[in-house]
C-alpha positions as CSV (number, residue, x, y, z in Angstrom):
1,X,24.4,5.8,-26.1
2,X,21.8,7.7,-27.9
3,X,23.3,8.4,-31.3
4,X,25.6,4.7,-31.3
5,X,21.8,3.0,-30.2
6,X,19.2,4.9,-32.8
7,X,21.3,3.9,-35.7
8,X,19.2,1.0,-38.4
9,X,18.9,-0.9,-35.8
10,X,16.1,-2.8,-37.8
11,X,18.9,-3.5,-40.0
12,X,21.1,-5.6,-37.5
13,X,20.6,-8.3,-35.6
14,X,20.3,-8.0,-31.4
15,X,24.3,-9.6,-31.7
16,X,25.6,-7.0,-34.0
17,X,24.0,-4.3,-31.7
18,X,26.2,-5.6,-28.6
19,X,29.0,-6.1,-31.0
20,X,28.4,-2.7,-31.9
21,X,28.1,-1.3,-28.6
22,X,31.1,-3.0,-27.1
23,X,33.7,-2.0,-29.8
24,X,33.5,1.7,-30.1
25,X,36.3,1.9,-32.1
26,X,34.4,0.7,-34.9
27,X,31.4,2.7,-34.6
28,X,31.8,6.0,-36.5
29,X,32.1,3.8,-39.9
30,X,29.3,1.3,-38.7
31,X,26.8,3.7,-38.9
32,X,27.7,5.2,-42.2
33,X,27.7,1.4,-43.4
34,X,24.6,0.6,-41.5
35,X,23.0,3.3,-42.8
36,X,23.7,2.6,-47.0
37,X,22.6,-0.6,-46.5
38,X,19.1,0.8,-45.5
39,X,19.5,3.2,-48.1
40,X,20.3,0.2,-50.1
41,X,16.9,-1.6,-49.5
42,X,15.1,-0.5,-52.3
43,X,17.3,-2.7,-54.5
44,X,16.6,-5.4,-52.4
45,X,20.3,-5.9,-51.3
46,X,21.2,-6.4,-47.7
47,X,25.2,-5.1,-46.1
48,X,26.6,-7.8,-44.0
49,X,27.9,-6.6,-40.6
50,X,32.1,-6.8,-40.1
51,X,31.9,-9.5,-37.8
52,X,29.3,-11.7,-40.3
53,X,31.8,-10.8,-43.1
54,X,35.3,-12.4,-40.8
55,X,33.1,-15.2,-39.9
56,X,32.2,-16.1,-43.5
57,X,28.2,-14.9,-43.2
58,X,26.2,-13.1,-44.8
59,X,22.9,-12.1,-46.1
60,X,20.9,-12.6,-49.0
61,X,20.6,-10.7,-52.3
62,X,17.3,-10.3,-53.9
63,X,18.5,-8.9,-57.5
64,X,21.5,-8.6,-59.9
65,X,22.5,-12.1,-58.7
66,X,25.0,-12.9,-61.6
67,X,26.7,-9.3,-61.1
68,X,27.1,-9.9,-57.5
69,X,28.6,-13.3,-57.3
70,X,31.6,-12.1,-59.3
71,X,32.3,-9.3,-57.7
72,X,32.3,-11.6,-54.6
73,X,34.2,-14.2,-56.1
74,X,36.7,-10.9,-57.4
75,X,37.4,-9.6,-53.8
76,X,37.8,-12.9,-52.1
77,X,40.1,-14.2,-54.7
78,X,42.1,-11.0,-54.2
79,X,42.0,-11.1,-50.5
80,X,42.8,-15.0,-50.5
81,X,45.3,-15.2,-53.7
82,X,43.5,-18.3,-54.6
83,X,41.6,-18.7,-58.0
84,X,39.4,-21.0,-56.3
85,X,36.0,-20.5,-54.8
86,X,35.4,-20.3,-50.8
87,X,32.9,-22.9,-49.6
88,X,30.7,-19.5,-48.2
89,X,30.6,-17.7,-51.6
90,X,27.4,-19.6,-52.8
91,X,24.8,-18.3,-55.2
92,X,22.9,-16.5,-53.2
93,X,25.4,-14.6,-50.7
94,X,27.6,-11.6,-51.3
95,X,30.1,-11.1,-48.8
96,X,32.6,-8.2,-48.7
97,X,36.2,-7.5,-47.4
98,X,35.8,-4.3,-46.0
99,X,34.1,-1.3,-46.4
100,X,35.5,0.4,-49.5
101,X,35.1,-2.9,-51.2
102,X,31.4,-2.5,-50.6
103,X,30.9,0.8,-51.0
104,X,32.3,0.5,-54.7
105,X,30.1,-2.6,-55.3
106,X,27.6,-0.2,-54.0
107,X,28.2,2.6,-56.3
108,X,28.7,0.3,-59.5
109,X,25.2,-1.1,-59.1
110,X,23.1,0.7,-57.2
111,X,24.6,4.3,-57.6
112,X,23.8,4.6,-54.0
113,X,26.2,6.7,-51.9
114,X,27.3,6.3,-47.4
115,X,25.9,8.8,-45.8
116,X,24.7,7.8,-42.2
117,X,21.4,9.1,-40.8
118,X,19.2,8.3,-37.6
119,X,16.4,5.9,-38.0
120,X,13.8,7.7,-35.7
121,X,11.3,4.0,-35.9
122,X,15.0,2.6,-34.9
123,X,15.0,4.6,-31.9
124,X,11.4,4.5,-31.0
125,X,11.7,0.4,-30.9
126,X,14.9,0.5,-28.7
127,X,13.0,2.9,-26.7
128,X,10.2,0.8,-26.2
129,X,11.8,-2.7,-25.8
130,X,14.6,-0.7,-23.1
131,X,10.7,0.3,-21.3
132,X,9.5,-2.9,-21.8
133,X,12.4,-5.0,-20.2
134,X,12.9,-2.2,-17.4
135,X,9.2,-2.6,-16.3
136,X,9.7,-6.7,-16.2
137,X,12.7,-5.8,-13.7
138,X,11.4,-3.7,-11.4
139,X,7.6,-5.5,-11.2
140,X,10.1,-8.7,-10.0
141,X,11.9,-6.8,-7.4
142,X,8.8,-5.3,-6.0
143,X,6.9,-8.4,-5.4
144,X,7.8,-10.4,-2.9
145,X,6.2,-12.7,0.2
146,X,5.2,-11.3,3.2
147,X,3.8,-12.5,6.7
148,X,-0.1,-11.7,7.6
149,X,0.7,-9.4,10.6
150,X,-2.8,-10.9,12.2
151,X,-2.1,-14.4,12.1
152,X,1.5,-15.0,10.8
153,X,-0.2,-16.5,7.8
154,X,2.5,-16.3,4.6
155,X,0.6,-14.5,1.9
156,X,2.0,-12.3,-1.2
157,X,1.5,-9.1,-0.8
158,X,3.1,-6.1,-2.8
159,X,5.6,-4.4,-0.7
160,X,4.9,-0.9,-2.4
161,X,1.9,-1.1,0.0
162,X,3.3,-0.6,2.5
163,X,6.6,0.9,4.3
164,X,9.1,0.0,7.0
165,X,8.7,2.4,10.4
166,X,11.0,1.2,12.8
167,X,11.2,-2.4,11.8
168,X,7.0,-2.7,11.9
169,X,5.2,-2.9,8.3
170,X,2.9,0.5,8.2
171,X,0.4,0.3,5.3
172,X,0.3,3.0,3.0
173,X,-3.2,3.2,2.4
174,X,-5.8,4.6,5.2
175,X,-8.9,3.0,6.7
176,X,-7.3,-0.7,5.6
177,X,-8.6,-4.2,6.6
178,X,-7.0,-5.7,9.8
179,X,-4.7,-7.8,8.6
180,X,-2.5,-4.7,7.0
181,X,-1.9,-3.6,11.1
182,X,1.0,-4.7,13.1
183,X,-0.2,-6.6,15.9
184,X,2.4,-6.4,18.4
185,X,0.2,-7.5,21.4
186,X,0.6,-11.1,19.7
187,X,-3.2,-11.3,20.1
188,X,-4.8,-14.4,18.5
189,X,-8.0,-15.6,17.4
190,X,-8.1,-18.0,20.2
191,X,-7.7,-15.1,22.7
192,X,-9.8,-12.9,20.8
193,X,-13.0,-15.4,21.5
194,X,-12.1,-14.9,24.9
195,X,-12.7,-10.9,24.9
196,X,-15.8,-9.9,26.1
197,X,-17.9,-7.3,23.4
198,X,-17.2,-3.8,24.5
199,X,-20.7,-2.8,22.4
200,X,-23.2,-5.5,22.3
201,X,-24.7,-4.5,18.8
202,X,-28.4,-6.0,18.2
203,X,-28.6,-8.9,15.5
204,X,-30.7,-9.7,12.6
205,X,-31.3,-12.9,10.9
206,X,-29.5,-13.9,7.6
207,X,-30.1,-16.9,5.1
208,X,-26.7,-18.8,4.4
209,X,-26.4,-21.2,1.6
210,X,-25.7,-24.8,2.9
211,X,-22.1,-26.8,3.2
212,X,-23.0,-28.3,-0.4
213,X,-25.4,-28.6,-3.3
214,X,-27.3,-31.4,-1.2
215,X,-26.9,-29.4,2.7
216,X,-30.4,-26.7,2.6
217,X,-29.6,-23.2,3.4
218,X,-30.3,-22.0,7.3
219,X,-30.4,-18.6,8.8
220,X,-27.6,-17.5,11.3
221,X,-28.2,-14.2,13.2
222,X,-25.4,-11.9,12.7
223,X,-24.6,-7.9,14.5
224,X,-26.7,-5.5,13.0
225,X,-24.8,-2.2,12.4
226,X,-23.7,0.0,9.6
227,X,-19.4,1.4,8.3
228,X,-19.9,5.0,8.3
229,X,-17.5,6.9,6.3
230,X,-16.5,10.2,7.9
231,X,-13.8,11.2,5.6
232,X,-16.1,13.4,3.9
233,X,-18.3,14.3,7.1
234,X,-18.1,18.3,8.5
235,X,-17.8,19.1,11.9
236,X,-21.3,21.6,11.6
237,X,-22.8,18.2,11.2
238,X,-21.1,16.5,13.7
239,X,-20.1,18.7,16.8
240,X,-23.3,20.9,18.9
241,X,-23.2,24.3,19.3
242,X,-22.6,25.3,23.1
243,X,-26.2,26.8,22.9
244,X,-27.5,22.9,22.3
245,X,-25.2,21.7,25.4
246,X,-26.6,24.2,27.2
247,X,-30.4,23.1,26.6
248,X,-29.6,19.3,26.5
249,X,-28.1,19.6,30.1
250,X,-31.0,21.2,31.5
251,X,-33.4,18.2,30.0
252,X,-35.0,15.7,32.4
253,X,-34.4,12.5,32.3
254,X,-37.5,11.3,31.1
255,X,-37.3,13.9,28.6
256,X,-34.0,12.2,27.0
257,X,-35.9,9.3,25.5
258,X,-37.4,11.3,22.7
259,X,-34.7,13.4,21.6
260,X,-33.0,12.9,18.1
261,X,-29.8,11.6,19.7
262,X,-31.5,8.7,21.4
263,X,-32.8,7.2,18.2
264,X,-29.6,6.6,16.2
265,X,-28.9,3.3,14.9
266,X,-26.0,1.2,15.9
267,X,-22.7,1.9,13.6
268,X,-19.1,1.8,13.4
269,X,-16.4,4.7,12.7
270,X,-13.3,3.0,11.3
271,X,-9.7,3.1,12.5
272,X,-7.0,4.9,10.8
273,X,-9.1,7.3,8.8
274,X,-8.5,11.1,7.9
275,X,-11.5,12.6,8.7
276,X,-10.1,16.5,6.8
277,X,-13.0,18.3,7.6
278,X,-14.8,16.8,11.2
279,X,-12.4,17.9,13.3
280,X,-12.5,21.8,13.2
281,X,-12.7,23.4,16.8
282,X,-10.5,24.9,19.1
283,X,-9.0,21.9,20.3
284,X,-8.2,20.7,17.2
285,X,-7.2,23.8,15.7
286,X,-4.4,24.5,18.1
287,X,-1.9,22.8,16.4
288,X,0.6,23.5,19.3
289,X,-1.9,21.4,21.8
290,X,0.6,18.1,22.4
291,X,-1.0,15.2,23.9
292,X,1.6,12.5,24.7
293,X,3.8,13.8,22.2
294,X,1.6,14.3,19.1
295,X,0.4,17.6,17.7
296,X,-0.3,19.7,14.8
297,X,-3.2,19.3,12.5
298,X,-4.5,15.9,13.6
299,X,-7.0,14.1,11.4
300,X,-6.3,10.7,11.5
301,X,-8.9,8.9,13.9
302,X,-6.5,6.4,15.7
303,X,-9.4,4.7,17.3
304,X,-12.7,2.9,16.9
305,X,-16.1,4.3,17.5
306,X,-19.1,2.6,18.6
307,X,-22.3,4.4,17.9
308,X,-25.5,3.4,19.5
309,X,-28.5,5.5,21.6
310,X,-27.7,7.4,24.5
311,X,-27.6,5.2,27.5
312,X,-26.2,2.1,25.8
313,X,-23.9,0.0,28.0
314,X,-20.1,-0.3,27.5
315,X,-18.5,-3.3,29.0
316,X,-14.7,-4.0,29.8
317,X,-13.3,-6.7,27.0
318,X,-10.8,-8.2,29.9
319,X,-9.5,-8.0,33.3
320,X,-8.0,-5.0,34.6
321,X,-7.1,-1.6,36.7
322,X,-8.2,1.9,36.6
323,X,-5.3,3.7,35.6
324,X,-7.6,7.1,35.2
325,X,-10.6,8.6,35.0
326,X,-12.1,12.2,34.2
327,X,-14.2,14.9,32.5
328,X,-13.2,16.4,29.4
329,X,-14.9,19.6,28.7
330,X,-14.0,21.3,25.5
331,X,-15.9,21.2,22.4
332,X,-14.6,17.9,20.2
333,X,-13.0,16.2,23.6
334,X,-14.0,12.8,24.8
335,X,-16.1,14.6,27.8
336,X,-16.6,11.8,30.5
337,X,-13.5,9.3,30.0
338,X,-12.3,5.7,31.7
339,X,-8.6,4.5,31.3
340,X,-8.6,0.9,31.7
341,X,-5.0,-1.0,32.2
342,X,-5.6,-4.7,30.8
343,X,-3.3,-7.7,31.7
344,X,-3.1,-9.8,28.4
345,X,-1.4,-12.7,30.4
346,X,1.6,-14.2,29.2
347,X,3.0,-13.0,26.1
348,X,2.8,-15.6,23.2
349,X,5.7,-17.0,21.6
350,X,7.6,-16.5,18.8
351,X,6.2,-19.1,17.0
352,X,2.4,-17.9,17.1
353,X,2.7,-14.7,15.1
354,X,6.2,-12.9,13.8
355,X,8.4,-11.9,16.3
356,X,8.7,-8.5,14.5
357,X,4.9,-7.5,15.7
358,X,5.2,-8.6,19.1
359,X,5.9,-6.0,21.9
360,X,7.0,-8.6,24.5
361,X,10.5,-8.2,24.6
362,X,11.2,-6.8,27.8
363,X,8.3,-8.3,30.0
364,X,6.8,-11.6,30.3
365,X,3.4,-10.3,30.4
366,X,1.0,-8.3,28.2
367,X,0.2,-5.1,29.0
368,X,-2.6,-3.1,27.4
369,X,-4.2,0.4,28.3
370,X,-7.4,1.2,26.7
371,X,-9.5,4.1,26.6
372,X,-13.1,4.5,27.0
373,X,-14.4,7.8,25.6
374,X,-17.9,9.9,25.0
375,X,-19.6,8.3,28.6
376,X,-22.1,9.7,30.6
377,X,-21.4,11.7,33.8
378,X,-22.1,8.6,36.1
379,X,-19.7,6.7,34.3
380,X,-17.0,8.3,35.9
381,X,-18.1,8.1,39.6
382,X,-15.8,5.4,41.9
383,X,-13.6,4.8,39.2
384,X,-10.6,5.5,41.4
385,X,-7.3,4.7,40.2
386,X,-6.2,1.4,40.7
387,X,-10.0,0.1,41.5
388,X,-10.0,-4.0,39.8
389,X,-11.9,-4.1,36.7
390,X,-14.1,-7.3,35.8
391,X,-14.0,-8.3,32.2
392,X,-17.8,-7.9,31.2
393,X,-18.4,-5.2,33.7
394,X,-20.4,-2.2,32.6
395,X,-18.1,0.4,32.3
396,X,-20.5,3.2,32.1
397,X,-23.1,4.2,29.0
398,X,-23.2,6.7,25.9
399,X,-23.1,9.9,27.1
400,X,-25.3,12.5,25.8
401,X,-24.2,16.1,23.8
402,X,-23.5,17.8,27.1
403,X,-21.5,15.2,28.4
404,X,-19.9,13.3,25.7
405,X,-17.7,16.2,24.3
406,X,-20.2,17.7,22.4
407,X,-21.2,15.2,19.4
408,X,-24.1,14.6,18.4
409,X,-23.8,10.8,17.5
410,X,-24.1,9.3,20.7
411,X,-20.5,6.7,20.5
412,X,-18.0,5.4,23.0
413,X,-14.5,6.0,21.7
414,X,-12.3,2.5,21.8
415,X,-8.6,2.9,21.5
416,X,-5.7,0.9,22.9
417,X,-2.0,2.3,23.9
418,X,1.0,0.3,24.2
419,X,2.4,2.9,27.0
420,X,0.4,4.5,30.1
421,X,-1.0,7.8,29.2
422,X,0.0,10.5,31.4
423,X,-3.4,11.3,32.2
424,X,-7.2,10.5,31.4
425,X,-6.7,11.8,27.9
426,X,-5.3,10.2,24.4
427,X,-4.6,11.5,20.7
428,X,-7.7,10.1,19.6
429,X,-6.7,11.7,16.2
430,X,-3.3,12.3,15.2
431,X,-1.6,14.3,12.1
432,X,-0.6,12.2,8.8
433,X,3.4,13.4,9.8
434,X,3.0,11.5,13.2
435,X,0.1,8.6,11.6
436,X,3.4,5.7,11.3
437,X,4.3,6.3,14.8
438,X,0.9,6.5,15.9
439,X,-0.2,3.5,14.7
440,X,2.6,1.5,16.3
441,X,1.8,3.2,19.8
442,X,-2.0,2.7,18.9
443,X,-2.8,-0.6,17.7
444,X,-5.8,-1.4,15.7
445,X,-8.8,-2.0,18.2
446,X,-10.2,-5.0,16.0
447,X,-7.1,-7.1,18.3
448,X,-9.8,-7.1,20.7
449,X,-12.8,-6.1,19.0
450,X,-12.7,-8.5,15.8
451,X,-12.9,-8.0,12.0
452,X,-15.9,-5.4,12.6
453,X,-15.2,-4.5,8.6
């Protein structure tokens, strides 16, 4: 393909160059005849292709007009055996029989002699226009319509985004907005405004323009609270020695309100985001520790987390059951934890949100289990299992350093799982080779939560 395609192909038209291609039993002698005629440019004269020449066309002359009409008219009247003048030979055209025909003619006047070469500019322009066209081809077959996995909303999305993990749509990039998620609890916006807040952030006031040029601007009072980014925060930063446990354990209570961890403003730790360097103790470096069936080197934050003083409330966003509750203690761990089973109520149909995100095949109710992580040690007391949950109860409150697992950002940890944990405990981070699974068996806590970012 390479030596028939980087002939002159500046010479031919895009019809001789199929022609070309589809009869290779006419190609060795093409390209020695392609090739003259480039040779042949400087005198201005142009060789017709075989098929132009049957066909009775041809291209213009420039020079030695008179010379080449009767050496036309010559090699027709031979090939015809008529004296007489084909209606194609006109003034201006110079067709030839075959190839030694031309190559004489070529010889006579020109002096020129075939000898077929590569055209390297040739080759670079079929190069480029093969690039061009394959591009055009591909970008079509990448782009195609999708379904908002939030709403069911049609929207276009590029499907190199994202990829296919057991029939769900898995972005590709981390930390993404909350459309990108499958929502397979079938959650709406209309449910959604039912959920009570699990954080009640303060609010601040904000000036929004009016409906229209005429309407004047008001302020509307929205959550106060900051997106941290913890992809690049370290664990020395983040996680207390055991020598700071130690000392904040043995504080009095009315000694709490002026230490460093009680003054933190309120934030928010995103969802799927790979936090490489905040996770480095032993229970993260045991890449052989398997919580519900995920290990290795887990970095991906499958959860949301709350941050606020020590002390602030955490409420229950629904209805529901203990399913657990417990204390645990290592370095990194969620400390004092609540698991939470949630009834959803019936599951919503089909036609509210695509039937591909929904996890109500089996079961005509909605069944959600959420976790509740980093709470104080009174948090845990009476929450037997089984013991009915009201949806704005107070759960418990952000636990301090010696208590919480050992961070120093006071935070509840918020994640939901579509299957009962086998204890008090979840993979509140998970590896990047387990992350596709993970986030079908966690789904993105702005369901309930909303569009915090």
């Amino acid at each position: 393909f390479f030596d028939i395609s980087c002939i002159s192909v500046v010479q031919l038209s895009s019809h001789n160059v199929i022609y070309l291609l589809l009869t290779p039993a006419r190609v060795k002698h093409r390209i020695a005849a392609a090739n003259d005629a480039s040779r042949a440019k400087k005198q201005s004269l142009k060789r017709p292709s075989y098929h132009q020449q049957i066909m009775g066309k041809s291209f213009r002359r420039r020079k030695n007009r008179e010379a080449a009409r009767s050496k036309a008219i010559e090699a027709v009247s031979e090939w015809t055996g008529s004296e007489s003048v084909p209606k194609f030979v006109a003034d201006e055209d110079v067709p030839f029989r075959t190839d030694e025909e031309y190559n004489a003619y070529l010889q006579e006047t020109t002096g020129a002699t075939s000898k077929a070469r590569l055209n390297w500019s040739a080759c670079l322009n079929v190069g480029i226009f093969a690039f061009v066209w394959l591009s055009i081809v591909v970008g079509i077959k990448i782009t195609s319509s999708s379904t908002d996995n939030q709403s069911g909303l049609s929207t276009k999305v590029p499907t190199g985004r994202f990829m296919n993990y057991e029939g769900y749509r898995i972005p590709r990039d981390l930390a993404g907005p909350l459309s990108s998620y499958p929502n397979r609890l079938g959650i709406t916006e209309e449910m959604r405004k039912e959920f009570h807040p699990v954080v009640v952030f303060p609010t601040k006031s904000v000036e929004v323009a009016g409906d229209d040029d005429k309407s004047p601007s008001r302020f509307e009072e929205i959550p106060d609270y900051t997106i941290l980014d913890l992809t690049v925060s370290s664990a020395i930063t983040q996680l207390a020695s055991e020598e700071e446990r130690t000392d904040a354990k043995k504080r009095k209570p009315w000694q709490k309100r002026n230490t460093p961890t009680n003054n933190f403003t309120y934030a928010v730790g995103r969802y799927d985001e790979n936090r490489i360097n905040l996770y480095k103790s032993d229970l993260f470096d045991q890449t052989d520790n398997n919580i519900d069936g995920f290990d290795g080197a887990r970095t991906v934050h499958i959860g949301i987390d709350l941050d606020g003083p020590v002390g602030t409330k955490v409420y229950a966003f629904a209805d529901g059951v203990v399913h657990s509750a417990g204390y645990n203690p290592d370095l990194g761990d969620y400390g004092n934890v609540v698991v939470v089973e949630h009834d959803l109520g019936i599951c919503p149909s089909a036609s509210m949100t695509d039937i591909e995100e929904m996890s109500c095949e089996s079961s005509s109710t909605n069944k959600v289990y959420a976790l509740y992580g980093h709470l104080d040690s009174k948090s845990i007391k009476g929450k037997t299992k089984g013991k009915e949950i009201k949806k704005g109860q107070v759960l418990g409150r952000f636990g301090d350093i010696h208590e919480n697992g050992g961070w120093k950002m006071p935070h509840v940890h918020f994640q939901l799982s579509m299957r009962p944990p086998e204890t008090h405990d979840l993979p509140g981070a998970v590896s990047l080779r387990d992350r596709a699974r993970a986030l079908i068996e966690y789904p993105d806590p702005r369901l309930v939560l909303g569009p915090l970012y």
